[in-house]
Backbone as XML, in Angstrom:
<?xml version="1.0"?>
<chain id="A" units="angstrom">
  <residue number="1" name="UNK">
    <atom name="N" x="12.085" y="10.605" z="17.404"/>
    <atom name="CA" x="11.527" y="10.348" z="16.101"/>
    <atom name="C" x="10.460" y="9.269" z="16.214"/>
  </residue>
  <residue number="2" name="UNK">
    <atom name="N" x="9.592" y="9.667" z="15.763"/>
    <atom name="CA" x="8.498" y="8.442" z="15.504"/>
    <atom name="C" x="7.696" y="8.442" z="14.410"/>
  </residue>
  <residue number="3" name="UNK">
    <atom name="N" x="7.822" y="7.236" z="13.601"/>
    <atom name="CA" x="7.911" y="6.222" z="12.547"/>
    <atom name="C" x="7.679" y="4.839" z="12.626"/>
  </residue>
  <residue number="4" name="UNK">
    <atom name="N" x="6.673" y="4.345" z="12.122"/>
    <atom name="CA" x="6.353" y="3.325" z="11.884"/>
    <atom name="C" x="7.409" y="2.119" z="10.775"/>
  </residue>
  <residue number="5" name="UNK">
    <atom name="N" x="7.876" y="2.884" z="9.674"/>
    <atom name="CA" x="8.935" y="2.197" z="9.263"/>
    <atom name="C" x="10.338" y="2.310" z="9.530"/>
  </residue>
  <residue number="6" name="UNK">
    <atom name="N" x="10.478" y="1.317" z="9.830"/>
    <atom name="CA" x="12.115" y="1.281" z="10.363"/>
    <atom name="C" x="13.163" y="1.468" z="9.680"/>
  </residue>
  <residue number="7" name="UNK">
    <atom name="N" x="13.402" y="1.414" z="8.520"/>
    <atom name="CA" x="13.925" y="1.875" z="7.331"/>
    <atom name="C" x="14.114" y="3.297" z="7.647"/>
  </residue>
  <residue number="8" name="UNK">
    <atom name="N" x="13.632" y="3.468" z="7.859"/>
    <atom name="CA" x="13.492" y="5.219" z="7.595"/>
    <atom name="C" x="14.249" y="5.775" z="8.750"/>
  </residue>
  <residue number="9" name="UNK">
    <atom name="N" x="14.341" y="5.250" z="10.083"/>
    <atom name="CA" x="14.519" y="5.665" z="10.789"/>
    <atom name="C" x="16.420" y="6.035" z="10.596"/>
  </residue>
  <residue number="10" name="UNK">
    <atom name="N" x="16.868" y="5.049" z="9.484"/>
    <atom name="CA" x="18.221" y="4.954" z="9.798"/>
    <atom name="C" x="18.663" y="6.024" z="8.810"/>
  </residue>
  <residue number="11" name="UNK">
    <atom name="N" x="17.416" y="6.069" z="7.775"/>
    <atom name="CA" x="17.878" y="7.453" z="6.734"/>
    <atom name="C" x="17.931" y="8.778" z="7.471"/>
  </residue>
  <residue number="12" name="UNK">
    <atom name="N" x="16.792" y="8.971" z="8.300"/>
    <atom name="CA" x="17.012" y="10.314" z="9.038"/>
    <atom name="C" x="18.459" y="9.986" z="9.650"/>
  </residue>
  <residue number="13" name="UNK">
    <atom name="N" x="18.701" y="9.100" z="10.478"/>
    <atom name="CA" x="19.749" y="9.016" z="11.373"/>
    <atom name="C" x="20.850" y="9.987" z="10.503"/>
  </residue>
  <residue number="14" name="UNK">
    <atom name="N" x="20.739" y="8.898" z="9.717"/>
    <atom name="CA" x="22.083" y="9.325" z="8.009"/>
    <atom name="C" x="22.501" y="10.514" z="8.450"/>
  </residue>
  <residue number="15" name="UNK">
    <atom name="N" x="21.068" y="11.064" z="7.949"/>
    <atom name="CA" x="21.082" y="13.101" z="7.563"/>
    <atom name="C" x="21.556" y="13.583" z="9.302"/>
  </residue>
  <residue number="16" name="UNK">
    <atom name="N" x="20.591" y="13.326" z="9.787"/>
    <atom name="CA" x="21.079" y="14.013" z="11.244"/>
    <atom name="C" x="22.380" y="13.857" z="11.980"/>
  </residue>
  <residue number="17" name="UNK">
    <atom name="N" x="23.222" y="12.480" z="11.450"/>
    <atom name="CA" x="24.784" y="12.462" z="12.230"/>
    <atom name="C" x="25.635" y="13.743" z="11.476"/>
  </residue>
  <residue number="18" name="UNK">
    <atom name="N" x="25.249" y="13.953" z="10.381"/>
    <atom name="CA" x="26.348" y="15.309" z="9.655"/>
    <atom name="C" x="26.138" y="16.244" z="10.389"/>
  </residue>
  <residue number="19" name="UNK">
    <atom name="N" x="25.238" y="16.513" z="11.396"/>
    <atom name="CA" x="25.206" y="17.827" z="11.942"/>
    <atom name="C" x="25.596" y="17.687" z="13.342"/>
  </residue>
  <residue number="20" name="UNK">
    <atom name="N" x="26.886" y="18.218" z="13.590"/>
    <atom name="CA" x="27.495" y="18.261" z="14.955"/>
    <atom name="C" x="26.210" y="18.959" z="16.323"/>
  </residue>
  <residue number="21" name="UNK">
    <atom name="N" x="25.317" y="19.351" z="15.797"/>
    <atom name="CA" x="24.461" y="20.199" z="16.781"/>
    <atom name="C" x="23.000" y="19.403" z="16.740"/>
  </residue>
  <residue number="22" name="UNK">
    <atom name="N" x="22.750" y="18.565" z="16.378"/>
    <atom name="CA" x="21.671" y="17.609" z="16.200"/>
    <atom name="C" x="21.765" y="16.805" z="16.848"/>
  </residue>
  <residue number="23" name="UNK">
    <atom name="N" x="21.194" y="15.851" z="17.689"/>
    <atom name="CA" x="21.040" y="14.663" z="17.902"/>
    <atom name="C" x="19.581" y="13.813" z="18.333"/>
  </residue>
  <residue number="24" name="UNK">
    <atom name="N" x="19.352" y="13.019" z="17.736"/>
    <atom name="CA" x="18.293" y="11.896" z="18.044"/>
    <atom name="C" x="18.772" y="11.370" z="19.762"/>
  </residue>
  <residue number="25" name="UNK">
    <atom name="N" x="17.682" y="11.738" z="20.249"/>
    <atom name="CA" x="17.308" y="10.789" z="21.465"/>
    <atom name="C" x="16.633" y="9.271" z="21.832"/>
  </residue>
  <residue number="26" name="UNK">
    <atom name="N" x="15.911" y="9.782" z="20.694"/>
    <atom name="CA" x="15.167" y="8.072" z="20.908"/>
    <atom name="C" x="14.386" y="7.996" z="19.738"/>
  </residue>
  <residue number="27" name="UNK">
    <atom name="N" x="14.093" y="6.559" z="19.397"/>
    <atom name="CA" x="13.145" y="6.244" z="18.320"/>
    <atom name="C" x="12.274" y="5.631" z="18.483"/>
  </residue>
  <residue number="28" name="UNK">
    <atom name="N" x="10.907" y="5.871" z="18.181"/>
    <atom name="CA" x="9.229" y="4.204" z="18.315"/>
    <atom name="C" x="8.593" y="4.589" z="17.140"/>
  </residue>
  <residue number="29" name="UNK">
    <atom name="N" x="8.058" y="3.674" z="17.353"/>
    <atom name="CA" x="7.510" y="3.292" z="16.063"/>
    <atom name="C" x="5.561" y="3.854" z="16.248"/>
  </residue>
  <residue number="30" name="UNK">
    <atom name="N" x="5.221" y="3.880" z="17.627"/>
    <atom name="CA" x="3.686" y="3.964" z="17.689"/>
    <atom name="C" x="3.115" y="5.256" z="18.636"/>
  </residue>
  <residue number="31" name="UNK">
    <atom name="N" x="2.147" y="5.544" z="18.229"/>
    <atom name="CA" x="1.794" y="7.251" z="19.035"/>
    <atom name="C" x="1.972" y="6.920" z="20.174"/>
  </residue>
  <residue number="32" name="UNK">
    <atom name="N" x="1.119" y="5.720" z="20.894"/>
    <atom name="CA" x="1.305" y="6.032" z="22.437"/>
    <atom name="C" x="2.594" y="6.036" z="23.175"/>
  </residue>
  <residue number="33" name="UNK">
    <atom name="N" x="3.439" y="5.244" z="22.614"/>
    <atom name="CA" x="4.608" y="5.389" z="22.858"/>
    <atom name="C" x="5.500" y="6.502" z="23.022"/>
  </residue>
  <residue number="34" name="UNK">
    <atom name="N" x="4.783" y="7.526" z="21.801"/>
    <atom name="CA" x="5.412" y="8.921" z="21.517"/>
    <atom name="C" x="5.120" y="9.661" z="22.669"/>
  </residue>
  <residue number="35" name="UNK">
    <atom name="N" x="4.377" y="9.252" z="23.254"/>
    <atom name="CA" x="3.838" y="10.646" z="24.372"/>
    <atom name="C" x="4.412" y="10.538" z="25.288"/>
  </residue>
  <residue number="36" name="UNK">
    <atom name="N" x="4.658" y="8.827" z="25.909"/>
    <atom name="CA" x="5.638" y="8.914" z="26.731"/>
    <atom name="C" x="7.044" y="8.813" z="26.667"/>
  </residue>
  <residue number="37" name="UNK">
    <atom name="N" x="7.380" y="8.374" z="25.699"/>
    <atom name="CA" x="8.627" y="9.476" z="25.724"/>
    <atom name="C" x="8.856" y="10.776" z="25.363"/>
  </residue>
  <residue number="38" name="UNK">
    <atom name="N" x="7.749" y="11.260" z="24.928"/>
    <atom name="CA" x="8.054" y="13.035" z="25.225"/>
    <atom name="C" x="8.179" y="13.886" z="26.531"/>
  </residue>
  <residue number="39" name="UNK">
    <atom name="N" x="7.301" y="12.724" z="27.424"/>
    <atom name="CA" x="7.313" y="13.387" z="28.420"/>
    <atom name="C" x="8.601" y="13.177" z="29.333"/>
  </residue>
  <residue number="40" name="UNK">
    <atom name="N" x="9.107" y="11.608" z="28.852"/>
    <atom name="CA" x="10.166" y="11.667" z="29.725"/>
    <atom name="C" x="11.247" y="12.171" z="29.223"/>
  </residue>
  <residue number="41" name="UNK">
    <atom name="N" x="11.423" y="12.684" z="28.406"/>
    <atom name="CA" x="12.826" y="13.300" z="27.355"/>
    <atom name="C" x="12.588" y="14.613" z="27.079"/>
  </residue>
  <residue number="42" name="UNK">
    <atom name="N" x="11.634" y="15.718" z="26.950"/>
    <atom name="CA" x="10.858" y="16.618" z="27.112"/>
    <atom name="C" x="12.029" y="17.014" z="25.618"/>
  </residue>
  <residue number="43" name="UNK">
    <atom name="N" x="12.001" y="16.536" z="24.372"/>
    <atom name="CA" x="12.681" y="16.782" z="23.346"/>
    <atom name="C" x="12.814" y="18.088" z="23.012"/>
  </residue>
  <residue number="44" name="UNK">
    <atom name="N" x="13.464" y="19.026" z="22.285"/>
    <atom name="CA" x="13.933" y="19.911" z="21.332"/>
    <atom name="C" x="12.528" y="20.550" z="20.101"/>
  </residue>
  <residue number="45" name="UNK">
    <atom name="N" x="12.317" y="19.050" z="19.904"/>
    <atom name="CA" x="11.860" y="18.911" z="18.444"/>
    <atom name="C" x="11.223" y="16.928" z="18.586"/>
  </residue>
  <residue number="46" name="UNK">
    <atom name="N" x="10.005" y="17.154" z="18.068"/>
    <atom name="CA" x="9.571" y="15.630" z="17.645"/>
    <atom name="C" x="9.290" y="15.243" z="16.118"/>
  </residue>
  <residue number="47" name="UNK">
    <atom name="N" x="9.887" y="14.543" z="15.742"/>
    <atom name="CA" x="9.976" y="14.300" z="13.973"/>
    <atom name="C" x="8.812" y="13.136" z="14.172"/>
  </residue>
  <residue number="48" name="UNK">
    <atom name="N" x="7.163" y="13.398" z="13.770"/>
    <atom name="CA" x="6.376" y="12.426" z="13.893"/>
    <atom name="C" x="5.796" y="12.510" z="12.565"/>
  </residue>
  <residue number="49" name="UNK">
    <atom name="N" x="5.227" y="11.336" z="12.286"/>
    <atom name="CA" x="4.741" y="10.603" z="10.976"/>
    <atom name="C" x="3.038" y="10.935" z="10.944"/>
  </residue>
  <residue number="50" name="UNK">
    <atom name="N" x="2.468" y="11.076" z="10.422"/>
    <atom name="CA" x="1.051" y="11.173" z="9.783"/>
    <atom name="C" x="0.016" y="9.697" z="10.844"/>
  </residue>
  <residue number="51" name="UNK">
    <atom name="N" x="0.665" y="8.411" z="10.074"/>
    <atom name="CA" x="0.192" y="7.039" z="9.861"/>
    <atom name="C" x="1.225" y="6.338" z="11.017"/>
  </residue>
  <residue number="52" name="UNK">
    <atom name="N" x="0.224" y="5.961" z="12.205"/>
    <atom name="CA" x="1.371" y="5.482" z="13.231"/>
    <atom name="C" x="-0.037" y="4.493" z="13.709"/>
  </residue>
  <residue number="53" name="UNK">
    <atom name="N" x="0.624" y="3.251" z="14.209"/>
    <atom name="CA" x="-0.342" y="2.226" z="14.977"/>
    <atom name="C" x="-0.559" y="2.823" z="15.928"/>
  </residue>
  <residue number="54" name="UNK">
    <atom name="N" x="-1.432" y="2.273" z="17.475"/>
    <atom name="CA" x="-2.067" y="2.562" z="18.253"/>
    <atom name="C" x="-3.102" y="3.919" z="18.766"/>
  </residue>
  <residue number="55" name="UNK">
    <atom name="N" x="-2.161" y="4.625" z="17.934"/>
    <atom name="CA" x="-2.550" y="6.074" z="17.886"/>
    <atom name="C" x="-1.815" y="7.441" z="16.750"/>
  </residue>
  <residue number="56" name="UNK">
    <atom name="N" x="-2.714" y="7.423" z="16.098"/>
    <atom name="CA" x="-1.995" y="8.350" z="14.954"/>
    <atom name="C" x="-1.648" y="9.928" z="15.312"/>
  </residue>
  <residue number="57" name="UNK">
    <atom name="N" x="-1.015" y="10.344" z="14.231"/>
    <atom name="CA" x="0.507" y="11.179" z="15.205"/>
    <atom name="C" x="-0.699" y="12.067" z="15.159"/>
  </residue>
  <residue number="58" name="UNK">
    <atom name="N" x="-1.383" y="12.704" z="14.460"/>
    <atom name="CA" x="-2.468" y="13.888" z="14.770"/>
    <atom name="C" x="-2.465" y="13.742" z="16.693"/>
  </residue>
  <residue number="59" name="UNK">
    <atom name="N" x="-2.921" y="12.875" z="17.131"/>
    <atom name="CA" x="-3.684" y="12.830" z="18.107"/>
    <atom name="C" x="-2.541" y="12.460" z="19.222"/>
  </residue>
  <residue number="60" name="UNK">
    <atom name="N" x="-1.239" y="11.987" z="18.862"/>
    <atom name="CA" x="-0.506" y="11.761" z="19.570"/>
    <atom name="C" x="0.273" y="13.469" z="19.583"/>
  </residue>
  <residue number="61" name="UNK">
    <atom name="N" x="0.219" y="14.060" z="18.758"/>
    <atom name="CA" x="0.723" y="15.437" z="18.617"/>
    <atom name="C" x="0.425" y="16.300" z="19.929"/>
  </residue>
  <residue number="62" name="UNK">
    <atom name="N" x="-1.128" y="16.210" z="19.752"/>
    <atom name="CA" x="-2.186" y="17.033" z="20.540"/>
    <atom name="C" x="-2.053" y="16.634" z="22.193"/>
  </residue>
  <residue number="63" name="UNK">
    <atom name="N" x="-1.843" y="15.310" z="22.168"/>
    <atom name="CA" x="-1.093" y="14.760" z="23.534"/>
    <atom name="C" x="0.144" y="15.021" z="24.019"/>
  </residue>
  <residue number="64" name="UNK">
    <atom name="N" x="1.145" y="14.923" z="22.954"/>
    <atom name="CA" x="2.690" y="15.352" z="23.078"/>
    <atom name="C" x="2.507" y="16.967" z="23.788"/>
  </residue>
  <residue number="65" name="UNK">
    <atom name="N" x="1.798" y="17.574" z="23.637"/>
    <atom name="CA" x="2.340" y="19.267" z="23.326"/>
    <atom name="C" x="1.799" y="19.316" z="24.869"/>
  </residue>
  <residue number="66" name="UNK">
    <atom name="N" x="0.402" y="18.573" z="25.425"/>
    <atom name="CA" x="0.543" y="18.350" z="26.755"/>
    <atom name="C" x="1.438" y="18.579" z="27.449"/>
  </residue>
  <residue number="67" name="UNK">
    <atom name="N" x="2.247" y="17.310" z="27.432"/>
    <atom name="CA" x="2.720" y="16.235" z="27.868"/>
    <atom name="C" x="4.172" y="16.600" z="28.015"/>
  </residue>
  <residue number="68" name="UNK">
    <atom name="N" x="5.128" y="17.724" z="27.189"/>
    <atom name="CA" x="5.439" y="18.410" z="26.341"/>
    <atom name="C" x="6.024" y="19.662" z="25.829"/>
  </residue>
  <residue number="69" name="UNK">
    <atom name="N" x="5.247" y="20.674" z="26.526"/>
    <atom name="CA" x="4.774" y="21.607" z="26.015"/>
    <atom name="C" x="6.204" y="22.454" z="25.326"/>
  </residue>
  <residue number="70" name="UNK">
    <atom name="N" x="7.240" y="22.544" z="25.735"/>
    <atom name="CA" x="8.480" y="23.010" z="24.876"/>
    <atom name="C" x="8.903" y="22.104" z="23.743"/>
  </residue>
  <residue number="71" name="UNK">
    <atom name="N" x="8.270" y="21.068" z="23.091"/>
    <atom name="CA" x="8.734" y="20.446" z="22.167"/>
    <atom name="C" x="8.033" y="20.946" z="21.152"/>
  </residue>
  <residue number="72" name="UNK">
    <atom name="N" x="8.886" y="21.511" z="20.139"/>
    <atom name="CA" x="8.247" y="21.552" z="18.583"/>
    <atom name="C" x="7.612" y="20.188" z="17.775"/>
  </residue>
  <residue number="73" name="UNK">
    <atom name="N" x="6.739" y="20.001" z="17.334"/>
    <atom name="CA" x="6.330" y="18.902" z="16.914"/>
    <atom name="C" x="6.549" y="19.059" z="14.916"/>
  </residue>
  <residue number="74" name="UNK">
    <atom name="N" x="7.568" y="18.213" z="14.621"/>
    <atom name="CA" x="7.715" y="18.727" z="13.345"/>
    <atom name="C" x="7.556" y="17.398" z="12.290"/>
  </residue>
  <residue number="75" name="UNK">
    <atom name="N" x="6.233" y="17.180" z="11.635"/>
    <atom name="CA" x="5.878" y="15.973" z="10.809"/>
    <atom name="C" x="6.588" y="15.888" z="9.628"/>
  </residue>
  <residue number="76" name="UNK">
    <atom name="N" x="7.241" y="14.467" z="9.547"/>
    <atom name="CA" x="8.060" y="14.020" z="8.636"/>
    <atom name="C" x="7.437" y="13.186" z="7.686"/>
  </residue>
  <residue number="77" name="UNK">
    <atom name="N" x="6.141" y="13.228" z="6.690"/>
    <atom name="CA" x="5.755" y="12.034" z="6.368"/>
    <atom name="C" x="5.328" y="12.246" z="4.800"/>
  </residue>
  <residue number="78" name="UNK">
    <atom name="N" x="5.018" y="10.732" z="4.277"/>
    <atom name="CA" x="4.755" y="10.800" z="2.898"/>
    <atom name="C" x="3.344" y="11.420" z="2.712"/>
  </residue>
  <residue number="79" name="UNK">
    <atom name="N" x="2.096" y="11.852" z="3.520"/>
    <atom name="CA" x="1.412" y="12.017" z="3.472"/>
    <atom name="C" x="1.031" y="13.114" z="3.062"/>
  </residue>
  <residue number="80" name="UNK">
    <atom name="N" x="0.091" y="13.857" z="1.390"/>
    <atom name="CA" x="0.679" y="15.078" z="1.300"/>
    <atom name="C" x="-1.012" y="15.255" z="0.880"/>
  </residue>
  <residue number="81" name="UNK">
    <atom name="N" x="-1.553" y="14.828" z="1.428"/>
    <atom name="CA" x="-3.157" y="15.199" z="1.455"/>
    <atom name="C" x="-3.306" y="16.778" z="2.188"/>
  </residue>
  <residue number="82" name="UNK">
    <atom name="N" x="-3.598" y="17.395" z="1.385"/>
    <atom name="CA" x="-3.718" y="18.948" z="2.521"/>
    <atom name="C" x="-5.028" y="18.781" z="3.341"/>
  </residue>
  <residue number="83" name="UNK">
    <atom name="N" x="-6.132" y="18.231" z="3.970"/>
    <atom name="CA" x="-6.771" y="17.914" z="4.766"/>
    <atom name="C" x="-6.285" y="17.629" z="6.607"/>
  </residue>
  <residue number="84" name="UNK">
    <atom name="N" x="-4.875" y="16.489" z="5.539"/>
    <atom name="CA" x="-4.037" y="15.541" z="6.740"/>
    <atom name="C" x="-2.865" y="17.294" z="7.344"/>
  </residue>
  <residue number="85" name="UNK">
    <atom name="N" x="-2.316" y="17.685" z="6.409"/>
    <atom name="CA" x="-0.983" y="18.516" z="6.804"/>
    <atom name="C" x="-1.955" y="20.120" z="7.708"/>
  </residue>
  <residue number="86" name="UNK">
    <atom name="N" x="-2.980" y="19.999" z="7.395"/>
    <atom name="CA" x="-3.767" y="21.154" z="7.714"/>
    <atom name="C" x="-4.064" y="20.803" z="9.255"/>
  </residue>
  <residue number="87" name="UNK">
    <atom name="N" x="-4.800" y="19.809" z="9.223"/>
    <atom name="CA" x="-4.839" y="19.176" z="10.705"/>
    <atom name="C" x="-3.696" y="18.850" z="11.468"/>
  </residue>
  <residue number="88" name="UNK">
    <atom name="N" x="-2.473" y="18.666" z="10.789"/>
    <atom name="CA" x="-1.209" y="18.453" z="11.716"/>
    <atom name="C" x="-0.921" y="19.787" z="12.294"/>
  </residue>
  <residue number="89" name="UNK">
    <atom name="N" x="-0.816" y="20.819" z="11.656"/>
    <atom name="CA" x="-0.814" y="22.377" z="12.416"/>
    <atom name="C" x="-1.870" y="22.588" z="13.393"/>
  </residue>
  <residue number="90" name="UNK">
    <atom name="N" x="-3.369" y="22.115" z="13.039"/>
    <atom name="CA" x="-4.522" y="22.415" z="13.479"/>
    <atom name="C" x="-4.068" y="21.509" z="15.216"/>
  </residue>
  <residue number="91" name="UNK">
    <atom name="N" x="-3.343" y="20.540" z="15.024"/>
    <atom name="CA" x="-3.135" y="19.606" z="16.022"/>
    <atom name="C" x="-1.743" y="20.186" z="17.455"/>
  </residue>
  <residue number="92" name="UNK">
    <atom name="N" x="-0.947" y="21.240" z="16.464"/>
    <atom name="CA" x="0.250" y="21.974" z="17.107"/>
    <atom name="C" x="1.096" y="21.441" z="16.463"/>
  </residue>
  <residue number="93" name="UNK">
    <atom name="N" x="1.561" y="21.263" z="15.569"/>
    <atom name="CA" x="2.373" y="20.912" z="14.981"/>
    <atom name="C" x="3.186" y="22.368" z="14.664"/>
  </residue>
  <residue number="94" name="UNK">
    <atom name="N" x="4.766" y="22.571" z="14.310"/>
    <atom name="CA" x="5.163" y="24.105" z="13.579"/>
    <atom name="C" x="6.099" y="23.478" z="12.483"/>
  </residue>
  <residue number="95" name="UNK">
    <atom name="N" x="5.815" y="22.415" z="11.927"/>
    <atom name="CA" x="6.005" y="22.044" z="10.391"/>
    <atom name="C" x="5.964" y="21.051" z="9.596"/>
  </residue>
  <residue number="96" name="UNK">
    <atom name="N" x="5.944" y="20.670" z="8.909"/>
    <atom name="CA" x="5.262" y="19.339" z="7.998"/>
    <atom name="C" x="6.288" y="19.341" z="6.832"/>
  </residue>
  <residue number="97" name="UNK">
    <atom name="N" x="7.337" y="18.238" z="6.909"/>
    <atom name="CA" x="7.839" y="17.968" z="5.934"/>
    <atom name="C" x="7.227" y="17.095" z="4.932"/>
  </residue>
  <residue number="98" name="UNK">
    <atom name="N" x="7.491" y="16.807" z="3.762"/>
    <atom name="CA" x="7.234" y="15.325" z="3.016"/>
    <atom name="C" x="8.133" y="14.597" z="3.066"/>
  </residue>
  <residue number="99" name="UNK">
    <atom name="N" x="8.683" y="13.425" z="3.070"/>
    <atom name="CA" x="9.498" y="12.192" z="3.298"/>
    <atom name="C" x="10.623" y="12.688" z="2.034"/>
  </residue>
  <residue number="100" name="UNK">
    <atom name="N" x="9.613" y="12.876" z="1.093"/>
    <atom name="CA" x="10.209" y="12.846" z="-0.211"/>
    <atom name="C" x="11.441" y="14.334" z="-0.712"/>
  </residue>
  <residue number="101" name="UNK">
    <atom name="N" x="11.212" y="15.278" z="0.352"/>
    <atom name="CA" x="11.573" y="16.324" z="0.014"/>
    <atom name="C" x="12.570" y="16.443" z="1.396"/>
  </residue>
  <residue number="102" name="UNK">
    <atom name="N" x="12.699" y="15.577" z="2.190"/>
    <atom name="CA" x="13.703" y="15.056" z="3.481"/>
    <atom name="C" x="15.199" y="15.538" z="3.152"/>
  </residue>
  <residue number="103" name="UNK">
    <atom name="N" x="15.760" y="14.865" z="2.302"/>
    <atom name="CA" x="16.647" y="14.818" z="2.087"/>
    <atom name="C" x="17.148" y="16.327" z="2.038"/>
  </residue>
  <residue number="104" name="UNK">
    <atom name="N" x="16.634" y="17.192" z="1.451"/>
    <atom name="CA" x="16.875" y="18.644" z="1.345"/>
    <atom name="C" x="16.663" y="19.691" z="2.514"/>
  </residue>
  <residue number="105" name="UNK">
    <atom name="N" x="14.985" y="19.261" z="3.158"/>
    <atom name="CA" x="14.222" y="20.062" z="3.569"/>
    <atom name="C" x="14.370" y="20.166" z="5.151"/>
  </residue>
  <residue number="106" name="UNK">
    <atom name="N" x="15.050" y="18.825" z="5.528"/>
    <atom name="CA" x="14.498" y="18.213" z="7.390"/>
    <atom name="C" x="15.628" y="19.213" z="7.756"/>
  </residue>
  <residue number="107" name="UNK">
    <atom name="N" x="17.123" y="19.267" z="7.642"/>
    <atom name="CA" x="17.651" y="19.997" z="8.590"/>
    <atom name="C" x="17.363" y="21.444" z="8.593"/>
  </residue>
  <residue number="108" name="UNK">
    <atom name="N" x="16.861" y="21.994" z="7.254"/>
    <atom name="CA" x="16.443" y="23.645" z="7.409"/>
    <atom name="C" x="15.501" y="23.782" z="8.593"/>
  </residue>
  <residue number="109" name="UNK">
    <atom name="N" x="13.971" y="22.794" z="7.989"/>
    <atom name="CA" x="13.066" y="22.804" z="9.058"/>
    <atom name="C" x="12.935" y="22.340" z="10.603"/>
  </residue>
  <residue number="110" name="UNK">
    <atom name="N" x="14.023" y="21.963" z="10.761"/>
    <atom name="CA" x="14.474" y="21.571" z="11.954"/>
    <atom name="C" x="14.622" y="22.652" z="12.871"/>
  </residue>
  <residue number="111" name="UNK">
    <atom name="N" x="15.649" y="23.926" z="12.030"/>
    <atom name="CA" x="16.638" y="24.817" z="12.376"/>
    <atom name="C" x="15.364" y="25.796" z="12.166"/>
  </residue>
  <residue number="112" name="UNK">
    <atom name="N" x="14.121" y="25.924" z="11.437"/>
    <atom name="CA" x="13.285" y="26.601" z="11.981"/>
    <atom name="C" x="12.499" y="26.631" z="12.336"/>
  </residue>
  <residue number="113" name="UNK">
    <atom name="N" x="12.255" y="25.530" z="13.082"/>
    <atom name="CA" x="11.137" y="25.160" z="13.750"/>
    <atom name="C" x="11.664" y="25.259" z="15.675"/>
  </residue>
  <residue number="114" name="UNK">
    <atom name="N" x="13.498" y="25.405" z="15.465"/>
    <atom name="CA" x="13.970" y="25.715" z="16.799"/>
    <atom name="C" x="13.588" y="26.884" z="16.994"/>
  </residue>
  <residue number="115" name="UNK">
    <atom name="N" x="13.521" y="27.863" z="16.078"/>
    <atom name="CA" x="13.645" y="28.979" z="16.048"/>
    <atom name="C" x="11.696" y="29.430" z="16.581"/>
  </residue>
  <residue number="116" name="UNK">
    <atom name="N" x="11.222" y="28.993" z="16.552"/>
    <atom name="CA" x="9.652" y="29.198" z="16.849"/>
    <atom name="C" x="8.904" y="30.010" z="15.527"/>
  </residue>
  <residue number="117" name="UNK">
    <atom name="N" x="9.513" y="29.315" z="14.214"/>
    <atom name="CA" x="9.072" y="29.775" z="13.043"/>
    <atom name="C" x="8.028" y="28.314" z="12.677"/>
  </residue>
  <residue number="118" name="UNK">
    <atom name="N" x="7.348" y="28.670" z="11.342"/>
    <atom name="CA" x="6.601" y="27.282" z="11.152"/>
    <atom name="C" x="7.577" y="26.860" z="9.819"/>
  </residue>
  <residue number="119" name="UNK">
    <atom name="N" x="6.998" y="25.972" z="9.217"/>
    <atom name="CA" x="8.043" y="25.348" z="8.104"/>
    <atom name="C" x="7.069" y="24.210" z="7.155"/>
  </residue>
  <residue number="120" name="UNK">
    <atom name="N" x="7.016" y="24.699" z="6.078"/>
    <atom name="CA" x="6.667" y="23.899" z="5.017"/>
    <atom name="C" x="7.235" y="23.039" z="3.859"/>
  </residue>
  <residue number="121" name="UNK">
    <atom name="N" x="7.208" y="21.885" z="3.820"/>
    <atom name="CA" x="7.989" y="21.448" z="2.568"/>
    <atom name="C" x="7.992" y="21.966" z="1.582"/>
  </residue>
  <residue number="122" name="UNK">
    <atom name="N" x="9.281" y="22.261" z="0.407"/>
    <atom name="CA" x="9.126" y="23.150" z="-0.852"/>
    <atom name="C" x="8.324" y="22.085" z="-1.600"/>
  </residue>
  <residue number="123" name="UNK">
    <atom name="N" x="7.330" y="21.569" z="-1.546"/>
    <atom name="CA" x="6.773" y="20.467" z="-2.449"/>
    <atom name="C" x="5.174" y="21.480" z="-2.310"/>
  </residue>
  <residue number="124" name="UNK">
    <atom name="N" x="5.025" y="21.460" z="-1.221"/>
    <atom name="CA" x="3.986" y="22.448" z="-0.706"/>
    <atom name="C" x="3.535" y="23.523" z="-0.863"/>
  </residue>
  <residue number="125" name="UNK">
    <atom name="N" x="4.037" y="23.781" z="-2.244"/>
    <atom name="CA" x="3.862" y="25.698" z="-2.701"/>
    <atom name="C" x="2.308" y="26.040" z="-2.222"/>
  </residue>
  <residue number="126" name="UNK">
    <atom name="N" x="1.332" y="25.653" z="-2.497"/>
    <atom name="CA" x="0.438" y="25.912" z="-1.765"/>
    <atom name="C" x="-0.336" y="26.220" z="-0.691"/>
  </residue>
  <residue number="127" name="UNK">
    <atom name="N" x="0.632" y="25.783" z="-0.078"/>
    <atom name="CA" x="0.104" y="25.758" z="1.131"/>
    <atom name="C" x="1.106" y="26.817" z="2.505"/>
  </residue>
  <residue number="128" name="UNK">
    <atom name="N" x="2.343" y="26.849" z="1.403"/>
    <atom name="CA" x="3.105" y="27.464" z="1.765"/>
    <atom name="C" x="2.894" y="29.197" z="1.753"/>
  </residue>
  <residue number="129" name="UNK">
    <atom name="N" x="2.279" y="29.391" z="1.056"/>
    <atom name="CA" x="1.428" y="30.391" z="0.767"/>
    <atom name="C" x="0.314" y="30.932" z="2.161"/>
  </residue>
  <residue number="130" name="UNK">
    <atom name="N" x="-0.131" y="29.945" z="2.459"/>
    <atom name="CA" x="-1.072" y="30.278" z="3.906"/>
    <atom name="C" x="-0.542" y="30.899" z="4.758"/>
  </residue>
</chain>
C-alpha cells in the first residue's frame, strides 16, 4: 500500500484483516519507495494513491509495472478529477477506487482486479461507462 497519510493506512488495514485471503505486505508513504518495494515483494495487487511525495503514483505506477510486471496496480485515492483517474489507467493501472467509496468498494475491486478485470468506483458512473 502506498499512501502518504498514515491514518489511512490503518483504515485499509481495518477492512483488509476481515478477509482471511487478503493480506498487506508492506506500507510507504512515497513513489520511489513504491517501486522498490514492488520489485522486491513482486505484490498481488498495489493499492497506490494519486498525490505521493518524491514521485507521484502516476509515474511510480508506470515504473512499478516495470519493475513488476504481475502486480495489478489498483488506485485508492480521494482524487476524483477524471483527467487524474484517466491517466492512472493510461499509466497501467486496472482500477481506481475513491477513498470515499473504500469502505464498500476496495475488497470487490481488489477481487477484480485479481481476476484481470478493470474496476471503477460506484461514485464514477461516468466513467464507468467507458
Amino acid at each position: 500500500m502506498v499512501d502518504d497519510f498514515l491514518p489511512w493506512h490503518s483504515f485499509v488495514k481495518d477492512i483488509l484483516e476481515a478477509e482471511t485471503d487478503l493480506k498487506i505486505l508492506s506500507f510507504t508513504s512515497d513513489g520511489l519507495q513504491a517501486i522498490q518495494m514492488a520489485e522486491e515483494l513482486q505484490p498481488d495487487v498495489i493499492l497506490m494513491d494519486v498525490n505521493l511525495p518524491t514521485m507521484n503514483g502516476l509515474k511510480a505506477t508506470q515504473q512499478s509495472r516495470i519493475v513488476s510486471p504481475g502486480s495489478k496496480i489498483l488506485f485508492l485515492s480521494a482524487d476524483d478529477a477524471v483527467d487524474h483517474i484517466r491517466a492512472a489507467f493510461d499509466a497501467g493501472a486496472s482500477g481506481y477506487v475513491l477513498k470515499s467509496d473504500s469502505y464498500t468498494d476496495l475488497v470487490p475491486a481488489i477481487r477484480v482486479v485479481l481476476l484481470g478485470q478493470k474496476f471503477v468506483s460506484r461514485s464514477l458512473r461516468d466513467l464507468r461507462e467507458d
